[in-house]
mmCIF file as Biopython writes it, N, C-alpha, C and O atoms, coordinates in Angstrom:
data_model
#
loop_
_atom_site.group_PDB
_atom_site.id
_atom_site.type_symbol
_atom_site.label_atom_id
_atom_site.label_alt_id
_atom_site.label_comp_id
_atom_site.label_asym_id
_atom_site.label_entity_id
_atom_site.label_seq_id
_atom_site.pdbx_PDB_ins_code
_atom_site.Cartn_x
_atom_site.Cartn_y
_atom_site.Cartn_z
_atom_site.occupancy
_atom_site.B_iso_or_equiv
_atom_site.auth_seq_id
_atom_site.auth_asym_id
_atom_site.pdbx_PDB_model_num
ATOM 1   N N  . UNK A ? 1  ? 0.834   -1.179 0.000   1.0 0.0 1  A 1 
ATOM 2   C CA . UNK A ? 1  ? 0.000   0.000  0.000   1.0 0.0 1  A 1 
ATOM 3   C C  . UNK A ? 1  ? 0.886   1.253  0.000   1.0 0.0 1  A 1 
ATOM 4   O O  . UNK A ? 1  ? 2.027   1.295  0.458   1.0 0.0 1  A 1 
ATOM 5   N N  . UNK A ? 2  ? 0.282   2.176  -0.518  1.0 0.0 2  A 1 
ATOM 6   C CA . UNK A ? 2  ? 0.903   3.228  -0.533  1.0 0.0 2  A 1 
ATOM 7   C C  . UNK A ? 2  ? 0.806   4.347  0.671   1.0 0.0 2  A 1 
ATOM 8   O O  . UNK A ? 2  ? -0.294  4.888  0.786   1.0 0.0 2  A 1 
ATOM 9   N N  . UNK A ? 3  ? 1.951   4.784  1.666   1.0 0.0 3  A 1 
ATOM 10  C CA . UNK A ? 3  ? 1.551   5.874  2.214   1.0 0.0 3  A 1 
ATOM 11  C C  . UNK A ? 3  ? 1.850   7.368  1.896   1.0 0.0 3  A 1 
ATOM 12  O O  . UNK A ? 3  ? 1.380   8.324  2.512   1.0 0.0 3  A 1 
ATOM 13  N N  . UNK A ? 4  ? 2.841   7.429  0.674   1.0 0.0 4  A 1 
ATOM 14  C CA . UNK A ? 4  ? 2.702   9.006  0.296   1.0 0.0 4  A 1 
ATOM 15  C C  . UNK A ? 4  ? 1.442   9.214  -0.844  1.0 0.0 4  A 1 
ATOM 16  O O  . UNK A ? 4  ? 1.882   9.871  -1.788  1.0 0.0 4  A 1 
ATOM 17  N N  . UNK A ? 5  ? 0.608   9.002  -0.954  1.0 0.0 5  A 1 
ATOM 18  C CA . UNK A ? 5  ? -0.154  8.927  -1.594  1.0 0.0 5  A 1 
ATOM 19  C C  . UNK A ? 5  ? -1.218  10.046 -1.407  1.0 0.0 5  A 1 
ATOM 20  O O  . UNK A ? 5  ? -1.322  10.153 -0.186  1.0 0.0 5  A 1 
ATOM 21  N N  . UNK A ? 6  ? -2.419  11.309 -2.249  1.0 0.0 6  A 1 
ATOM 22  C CA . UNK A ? 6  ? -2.864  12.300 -1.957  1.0 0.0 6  A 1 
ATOM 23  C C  . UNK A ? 6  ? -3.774  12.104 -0.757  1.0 0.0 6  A 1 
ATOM 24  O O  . UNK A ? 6  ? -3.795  12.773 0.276   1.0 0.0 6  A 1 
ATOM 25  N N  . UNK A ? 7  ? -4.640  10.896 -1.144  1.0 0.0 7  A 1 
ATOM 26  C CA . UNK A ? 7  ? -5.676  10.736 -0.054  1.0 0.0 7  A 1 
ATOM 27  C C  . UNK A ? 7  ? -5.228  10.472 1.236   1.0 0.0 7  A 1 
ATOM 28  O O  . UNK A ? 7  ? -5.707  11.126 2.163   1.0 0.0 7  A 1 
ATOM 29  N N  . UNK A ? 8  ? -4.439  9.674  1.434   1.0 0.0 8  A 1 
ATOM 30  C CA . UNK A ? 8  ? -3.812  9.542  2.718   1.0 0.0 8  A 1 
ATOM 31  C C  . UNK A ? 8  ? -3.046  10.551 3.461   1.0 0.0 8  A 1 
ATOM 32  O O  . UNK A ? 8  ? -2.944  10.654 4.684   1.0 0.0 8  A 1 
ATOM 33  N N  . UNK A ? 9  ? -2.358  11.512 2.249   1.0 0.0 9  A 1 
ATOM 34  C CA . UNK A ? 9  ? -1.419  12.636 3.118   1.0 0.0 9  A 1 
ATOM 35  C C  . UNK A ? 9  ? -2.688  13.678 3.027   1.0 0.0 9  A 1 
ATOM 36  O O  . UNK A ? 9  ? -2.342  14.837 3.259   1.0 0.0 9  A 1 
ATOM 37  N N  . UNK A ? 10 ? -3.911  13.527 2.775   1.0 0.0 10 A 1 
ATOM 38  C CA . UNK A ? 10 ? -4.891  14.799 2.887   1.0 0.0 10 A 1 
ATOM 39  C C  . UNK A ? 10 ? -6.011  14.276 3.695   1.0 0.0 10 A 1 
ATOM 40  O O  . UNK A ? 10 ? -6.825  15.081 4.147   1.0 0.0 10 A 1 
ATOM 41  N N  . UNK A ? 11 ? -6.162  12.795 3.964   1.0 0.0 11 A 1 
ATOM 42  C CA . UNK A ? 11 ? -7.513  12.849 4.316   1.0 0.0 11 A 1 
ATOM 43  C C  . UNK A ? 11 ? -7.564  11.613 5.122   1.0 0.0 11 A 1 
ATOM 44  O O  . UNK A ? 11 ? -8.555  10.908 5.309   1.0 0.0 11 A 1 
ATOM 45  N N  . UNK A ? 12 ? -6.290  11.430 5.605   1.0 0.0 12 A 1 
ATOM 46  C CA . UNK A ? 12 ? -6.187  9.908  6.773   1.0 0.0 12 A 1 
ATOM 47  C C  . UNK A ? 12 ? -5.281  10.928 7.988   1.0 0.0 12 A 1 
ATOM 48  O O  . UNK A ? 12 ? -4.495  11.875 8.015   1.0 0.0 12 A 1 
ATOM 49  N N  . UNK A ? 13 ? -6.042  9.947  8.956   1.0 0.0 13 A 1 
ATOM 50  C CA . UNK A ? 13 ? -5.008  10.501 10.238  1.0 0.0 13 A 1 
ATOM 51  C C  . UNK A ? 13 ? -3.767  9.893  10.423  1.0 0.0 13 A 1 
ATOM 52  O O  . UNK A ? 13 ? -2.768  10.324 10.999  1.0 0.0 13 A 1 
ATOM 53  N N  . UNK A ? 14 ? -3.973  8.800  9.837   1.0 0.0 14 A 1 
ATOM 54  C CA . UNK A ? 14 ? -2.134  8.430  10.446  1.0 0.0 14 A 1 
ATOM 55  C C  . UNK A ? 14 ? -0.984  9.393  9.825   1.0 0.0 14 A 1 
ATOM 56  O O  . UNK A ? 14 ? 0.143   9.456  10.317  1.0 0.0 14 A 1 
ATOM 57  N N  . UNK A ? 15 ? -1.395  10.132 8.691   1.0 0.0 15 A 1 
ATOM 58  C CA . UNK A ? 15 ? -0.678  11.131 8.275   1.0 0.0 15 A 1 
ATOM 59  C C  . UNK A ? 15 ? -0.249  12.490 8.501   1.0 0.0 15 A 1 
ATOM 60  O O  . UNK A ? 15 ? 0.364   13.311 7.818   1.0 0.0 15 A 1 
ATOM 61  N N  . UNK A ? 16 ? -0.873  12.489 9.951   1.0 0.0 16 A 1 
ATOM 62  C CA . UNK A ? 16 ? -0.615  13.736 10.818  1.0 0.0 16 A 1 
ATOM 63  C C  . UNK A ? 16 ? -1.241  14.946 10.230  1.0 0.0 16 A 1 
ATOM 64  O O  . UNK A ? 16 ? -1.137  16.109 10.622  1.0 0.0 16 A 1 
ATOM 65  N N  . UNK A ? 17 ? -1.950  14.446 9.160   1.0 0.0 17 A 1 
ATOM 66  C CA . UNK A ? 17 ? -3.107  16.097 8.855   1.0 0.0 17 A 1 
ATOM 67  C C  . UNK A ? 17 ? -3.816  16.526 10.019  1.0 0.0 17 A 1 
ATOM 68  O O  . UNK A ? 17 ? -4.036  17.709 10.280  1.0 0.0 17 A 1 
ATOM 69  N N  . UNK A ? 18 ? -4.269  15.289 10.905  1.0 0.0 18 A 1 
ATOM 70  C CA . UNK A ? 18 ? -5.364  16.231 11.636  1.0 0.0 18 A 1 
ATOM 71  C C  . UNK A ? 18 ? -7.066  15.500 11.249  1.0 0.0 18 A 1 
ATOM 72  O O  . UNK A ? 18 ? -8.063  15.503 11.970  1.0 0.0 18 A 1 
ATOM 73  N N  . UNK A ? 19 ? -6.917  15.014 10.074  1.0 0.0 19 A 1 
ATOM 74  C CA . UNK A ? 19 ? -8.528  14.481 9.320   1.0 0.0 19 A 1 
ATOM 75  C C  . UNK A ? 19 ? -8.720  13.059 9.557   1.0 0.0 19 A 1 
ATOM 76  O O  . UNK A ? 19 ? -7.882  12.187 9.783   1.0 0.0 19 A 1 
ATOM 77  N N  . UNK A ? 20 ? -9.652  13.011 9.487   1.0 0.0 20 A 1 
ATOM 78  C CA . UNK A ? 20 ? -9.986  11.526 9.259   1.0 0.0 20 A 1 
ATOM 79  C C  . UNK A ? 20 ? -11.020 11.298 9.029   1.0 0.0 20 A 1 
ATOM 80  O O  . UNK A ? 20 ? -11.957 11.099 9.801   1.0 0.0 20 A 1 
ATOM 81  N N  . UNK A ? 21 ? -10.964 11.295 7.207   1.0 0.0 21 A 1 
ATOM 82  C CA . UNK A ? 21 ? -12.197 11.111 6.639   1.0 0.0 21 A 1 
ATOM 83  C C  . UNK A ? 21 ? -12.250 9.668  6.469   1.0 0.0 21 A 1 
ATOM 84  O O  . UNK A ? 21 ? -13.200 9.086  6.993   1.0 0.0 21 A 1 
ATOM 85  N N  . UNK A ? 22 ? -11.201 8.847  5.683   1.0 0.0 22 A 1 
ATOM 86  C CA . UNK A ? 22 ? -10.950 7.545  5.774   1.0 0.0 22 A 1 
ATOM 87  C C  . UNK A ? 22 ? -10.024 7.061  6.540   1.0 0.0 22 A 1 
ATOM 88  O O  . UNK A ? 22 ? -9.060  7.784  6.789   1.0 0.0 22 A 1 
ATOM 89  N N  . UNK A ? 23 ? -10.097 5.654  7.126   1.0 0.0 23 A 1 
ATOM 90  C CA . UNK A ? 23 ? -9.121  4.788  7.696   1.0 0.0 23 A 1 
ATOM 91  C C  . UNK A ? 23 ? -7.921  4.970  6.780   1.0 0.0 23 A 1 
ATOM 92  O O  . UNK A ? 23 ? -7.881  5.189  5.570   1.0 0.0 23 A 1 
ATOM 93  N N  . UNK A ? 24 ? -6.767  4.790  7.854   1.0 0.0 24 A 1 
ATOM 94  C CA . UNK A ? 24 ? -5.658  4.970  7.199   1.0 0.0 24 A 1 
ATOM 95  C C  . UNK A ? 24 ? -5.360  3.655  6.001   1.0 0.0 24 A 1 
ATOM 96  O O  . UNK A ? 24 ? -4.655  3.858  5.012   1.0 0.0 24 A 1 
ATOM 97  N N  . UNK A ? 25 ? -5.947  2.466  6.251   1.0 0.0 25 A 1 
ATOM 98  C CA . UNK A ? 25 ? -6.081  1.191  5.688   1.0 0.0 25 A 1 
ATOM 99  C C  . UNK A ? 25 ? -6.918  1.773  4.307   1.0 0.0 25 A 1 
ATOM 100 O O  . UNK A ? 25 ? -6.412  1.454  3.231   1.0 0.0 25 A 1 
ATOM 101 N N  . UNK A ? 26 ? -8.060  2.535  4.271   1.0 0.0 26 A 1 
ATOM 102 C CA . UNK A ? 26 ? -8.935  2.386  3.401   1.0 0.0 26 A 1 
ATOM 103 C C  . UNK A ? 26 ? -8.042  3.699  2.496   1.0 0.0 26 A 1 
ATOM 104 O O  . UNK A ? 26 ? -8.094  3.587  1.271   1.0 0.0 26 A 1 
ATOM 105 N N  . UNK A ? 27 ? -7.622  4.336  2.794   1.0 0.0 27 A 1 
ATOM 106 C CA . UNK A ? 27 ? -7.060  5.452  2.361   1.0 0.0 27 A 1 
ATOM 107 C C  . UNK A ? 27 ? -6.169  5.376  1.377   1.0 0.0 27 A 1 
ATOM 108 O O  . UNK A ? 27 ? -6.201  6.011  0.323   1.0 0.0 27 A 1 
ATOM 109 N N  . UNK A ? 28 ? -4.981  4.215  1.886   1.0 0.0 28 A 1 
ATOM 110 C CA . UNK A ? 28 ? -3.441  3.515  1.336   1.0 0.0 28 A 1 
ATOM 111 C C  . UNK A ? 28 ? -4.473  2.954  -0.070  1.0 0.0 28 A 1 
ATOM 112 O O  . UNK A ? 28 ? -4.393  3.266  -1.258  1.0 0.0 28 A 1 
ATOM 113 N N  . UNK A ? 29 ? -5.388  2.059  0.610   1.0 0.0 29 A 1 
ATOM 114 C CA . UNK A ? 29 ? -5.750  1.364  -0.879  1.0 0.0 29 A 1 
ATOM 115 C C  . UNK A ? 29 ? -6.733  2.389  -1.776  1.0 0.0 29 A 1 
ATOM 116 O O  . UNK A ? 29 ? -7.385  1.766  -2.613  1.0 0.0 29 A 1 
ATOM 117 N N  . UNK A ? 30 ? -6.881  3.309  -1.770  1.0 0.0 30 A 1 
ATOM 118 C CA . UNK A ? 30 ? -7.593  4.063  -2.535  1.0 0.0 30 A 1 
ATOM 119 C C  . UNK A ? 30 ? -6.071  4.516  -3.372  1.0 0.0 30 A 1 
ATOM 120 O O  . UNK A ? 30 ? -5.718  4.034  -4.448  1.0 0.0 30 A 1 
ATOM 121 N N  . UNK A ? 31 ? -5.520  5.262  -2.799  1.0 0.0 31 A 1 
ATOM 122 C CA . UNK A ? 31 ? -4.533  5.210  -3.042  1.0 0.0 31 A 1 
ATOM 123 C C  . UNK A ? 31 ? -3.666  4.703  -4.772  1.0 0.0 31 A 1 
ATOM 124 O O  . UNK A ? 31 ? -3.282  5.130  -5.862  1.0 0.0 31 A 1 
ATOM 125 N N  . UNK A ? 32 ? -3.775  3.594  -3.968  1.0 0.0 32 A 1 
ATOM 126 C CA . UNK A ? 32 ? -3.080  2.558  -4.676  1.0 0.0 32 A 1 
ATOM 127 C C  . UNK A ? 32 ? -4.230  2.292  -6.210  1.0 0.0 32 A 1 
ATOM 128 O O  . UNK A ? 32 ? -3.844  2.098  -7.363  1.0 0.0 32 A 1 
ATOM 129 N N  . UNK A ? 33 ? -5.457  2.356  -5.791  1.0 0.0 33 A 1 
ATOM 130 C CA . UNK A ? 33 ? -6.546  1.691  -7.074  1.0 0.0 33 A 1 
ATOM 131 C C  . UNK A ? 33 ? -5.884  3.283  -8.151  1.0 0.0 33 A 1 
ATOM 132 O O  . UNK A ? 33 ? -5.560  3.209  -9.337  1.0 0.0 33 A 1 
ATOM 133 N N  . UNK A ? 34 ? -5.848  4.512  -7.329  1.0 0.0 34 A 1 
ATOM 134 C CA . UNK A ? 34 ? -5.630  5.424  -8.442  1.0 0.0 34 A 1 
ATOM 135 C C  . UNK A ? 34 ? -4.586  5.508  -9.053  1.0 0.0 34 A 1 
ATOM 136 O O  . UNK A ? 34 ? -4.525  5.961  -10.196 1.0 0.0 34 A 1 
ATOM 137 N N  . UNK A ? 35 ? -3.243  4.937  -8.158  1.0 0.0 35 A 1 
ATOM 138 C CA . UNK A ? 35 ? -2.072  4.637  -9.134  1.0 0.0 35 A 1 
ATOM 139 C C  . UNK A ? 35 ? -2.029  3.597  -10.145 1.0 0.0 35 A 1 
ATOM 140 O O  . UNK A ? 35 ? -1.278  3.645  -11.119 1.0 0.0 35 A 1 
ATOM 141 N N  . UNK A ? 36 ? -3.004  2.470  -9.854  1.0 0.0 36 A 1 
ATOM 142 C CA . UNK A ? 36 ? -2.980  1.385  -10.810 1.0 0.0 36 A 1 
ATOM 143 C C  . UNK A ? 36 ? -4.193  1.960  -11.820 1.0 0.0 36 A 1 
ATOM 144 O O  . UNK A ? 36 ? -4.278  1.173  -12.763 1.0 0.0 36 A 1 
ATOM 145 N N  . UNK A ? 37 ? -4.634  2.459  -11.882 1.0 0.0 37 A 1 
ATOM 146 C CA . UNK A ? 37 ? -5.405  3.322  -13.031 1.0 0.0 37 A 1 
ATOM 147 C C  . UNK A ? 37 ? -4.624  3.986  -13.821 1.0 0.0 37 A 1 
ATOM 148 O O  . UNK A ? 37 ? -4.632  3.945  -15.051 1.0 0.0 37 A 1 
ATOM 149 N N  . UNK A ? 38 ? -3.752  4.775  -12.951 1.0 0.0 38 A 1 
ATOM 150 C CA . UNK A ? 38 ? -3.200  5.495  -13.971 1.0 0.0 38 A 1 
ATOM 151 C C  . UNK A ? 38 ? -2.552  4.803  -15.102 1.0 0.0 38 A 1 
ATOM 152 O O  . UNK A ? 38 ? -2.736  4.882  -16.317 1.0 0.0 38 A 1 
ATOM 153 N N  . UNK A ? 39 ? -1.662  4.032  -14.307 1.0 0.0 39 A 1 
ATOM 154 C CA . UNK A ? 39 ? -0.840  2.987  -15.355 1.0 0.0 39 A 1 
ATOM 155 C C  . UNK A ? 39 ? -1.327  2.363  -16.559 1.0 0.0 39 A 1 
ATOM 156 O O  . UNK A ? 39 ? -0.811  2.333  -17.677 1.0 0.0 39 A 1 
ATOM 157 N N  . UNK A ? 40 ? -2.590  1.788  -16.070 1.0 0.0 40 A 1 
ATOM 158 C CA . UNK A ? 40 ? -3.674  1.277  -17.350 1.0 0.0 40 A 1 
ATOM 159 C C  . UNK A ? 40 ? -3.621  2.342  -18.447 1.0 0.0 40 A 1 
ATOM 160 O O  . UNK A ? 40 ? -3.304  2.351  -19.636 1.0 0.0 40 A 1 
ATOM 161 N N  . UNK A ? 41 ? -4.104  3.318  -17.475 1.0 0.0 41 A 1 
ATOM 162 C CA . UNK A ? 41 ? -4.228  4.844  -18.648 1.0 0.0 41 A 1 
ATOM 163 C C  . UNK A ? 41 ? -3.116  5.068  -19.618 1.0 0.0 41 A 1 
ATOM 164 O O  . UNK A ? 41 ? -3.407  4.858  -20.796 1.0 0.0 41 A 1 
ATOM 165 N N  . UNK A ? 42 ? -2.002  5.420  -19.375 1.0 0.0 42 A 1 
ATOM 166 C CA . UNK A ? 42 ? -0.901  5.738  -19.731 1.0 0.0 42 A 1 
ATOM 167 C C  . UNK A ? 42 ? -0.243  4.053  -20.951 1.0 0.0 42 A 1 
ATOM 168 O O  . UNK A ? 42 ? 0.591   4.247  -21.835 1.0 0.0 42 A 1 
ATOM 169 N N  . UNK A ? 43 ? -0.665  3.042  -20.764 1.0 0.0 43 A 1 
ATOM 170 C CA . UNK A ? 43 ? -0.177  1.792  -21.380 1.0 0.0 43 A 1 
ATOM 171 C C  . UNK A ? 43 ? -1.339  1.508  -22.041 1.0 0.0 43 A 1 
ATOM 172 O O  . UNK A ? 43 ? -1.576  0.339  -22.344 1.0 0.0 43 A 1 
ATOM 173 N N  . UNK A ? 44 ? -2.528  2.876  -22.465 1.0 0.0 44 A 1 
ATOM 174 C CA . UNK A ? 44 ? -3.666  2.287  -23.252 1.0 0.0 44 A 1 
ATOM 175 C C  . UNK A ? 44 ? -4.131  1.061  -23.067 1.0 0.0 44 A 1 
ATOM 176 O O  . UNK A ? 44 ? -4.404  0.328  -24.017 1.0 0.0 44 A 1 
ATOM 177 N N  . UNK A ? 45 ? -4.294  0.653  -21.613 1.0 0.0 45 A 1 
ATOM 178 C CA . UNK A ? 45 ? -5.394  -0.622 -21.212 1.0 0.0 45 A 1 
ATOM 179 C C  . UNK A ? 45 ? -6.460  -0.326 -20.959 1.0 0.0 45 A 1 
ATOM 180 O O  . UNK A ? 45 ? -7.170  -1.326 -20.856 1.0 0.0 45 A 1 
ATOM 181 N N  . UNK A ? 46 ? -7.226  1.033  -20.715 1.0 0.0 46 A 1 
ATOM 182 C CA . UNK A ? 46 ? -8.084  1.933  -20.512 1.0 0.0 46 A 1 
ATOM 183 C C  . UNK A ? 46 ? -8.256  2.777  -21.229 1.0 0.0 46 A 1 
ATOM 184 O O  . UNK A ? 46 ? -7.279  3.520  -21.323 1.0 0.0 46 A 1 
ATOM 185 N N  . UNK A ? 47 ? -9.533  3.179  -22.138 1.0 0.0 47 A 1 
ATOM 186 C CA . UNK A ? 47 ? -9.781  3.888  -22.707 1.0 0.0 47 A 1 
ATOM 187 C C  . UNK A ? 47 ? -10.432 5.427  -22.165 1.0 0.0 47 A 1 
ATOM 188 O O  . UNK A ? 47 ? -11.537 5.184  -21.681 1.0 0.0 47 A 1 
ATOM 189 N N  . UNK A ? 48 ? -10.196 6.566  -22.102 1.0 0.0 48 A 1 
ATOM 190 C CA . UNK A ? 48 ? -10.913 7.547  -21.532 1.0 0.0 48 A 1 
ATOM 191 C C  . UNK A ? 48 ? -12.184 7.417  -21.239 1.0 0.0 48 A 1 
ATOM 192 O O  . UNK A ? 48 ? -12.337 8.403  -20.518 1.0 0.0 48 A 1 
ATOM 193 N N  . UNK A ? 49 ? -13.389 6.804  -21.297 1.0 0.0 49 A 1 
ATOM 194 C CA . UNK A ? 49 ? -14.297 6.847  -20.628 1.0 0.0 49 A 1 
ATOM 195 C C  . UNK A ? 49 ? -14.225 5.753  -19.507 1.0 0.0 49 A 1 
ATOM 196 O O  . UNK A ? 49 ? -14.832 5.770  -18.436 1.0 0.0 49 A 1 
ATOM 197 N N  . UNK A ? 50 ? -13.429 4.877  -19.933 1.0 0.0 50 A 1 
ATOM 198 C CA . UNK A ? 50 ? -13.497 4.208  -18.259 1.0 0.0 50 A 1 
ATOM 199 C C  . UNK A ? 50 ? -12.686 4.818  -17.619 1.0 0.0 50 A 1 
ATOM 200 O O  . UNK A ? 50 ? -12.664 4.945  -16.395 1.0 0.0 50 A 1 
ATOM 201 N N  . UNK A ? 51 ? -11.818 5.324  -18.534 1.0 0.0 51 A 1 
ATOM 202 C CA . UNK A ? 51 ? -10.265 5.656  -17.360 1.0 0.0 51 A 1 
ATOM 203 C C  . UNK A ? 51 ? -11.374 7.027  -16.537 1.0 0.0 51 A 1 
ATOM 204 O O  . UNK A ? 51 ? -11.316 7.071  -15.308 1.0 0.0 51 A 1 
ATOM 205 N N  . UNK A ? 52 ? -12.013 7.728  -17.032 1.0 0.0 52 A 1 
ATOM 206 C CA . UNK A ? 52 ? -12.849 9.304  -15.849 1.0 0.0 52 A 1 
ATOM 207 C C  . UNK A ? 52 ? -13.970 8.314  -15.563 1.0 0.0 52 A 1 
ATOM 208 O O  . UNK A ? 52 ? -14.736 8.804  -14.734 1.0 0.0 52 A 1 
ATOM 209 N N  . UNK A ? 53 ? -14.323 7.155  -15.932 1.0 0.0 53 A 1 
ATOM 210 C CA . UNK A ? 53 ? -15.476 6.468  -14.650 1.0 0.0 53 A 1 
ATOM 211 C C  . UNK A ? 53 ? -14.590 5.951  -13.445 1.0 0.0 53 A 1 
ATOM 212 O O  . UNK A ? 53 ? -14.933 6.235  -12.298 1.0 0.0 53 A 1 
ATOM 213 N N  . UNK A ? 54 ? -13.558 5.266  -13.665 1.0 0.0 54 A 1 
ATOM 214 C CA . UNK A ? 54 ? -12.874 4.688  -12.435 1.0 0.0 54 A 1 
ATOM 215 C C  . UNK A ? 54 ? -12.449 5.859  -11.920 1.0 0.0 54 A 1 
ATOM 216 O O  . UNK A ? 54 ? -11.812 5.875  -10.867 1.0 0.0 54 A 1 
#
């Protein structure tokens, strides 16, 4: 899982923001689903309308 990741350094507490909108657990893997999107994106495994639905 990822912990430098936006959601987690903006919106988990274990990241010392202060927030806690998500678990630091649920946060890492959000995280992570948007880095493995991207990749799809970028290696055309995803086409732009799924790549802005996911």
């Amino acid at each position: 899982m990822i912990d430098t990741g936006f959601i987690y350094q903006n919106y988990c507490l274990g990241s010392g923001g202060g927030r806690q909108y998500f678990s630091d657990y649920n946060g890492k893997k959000i995280d992570a689903i948007r880095v493995k999107t991207e990749e799809w994106e970028k290696s055309n495994m995803l086409c732009d309308d799924l790549y802005t639905f996911f």
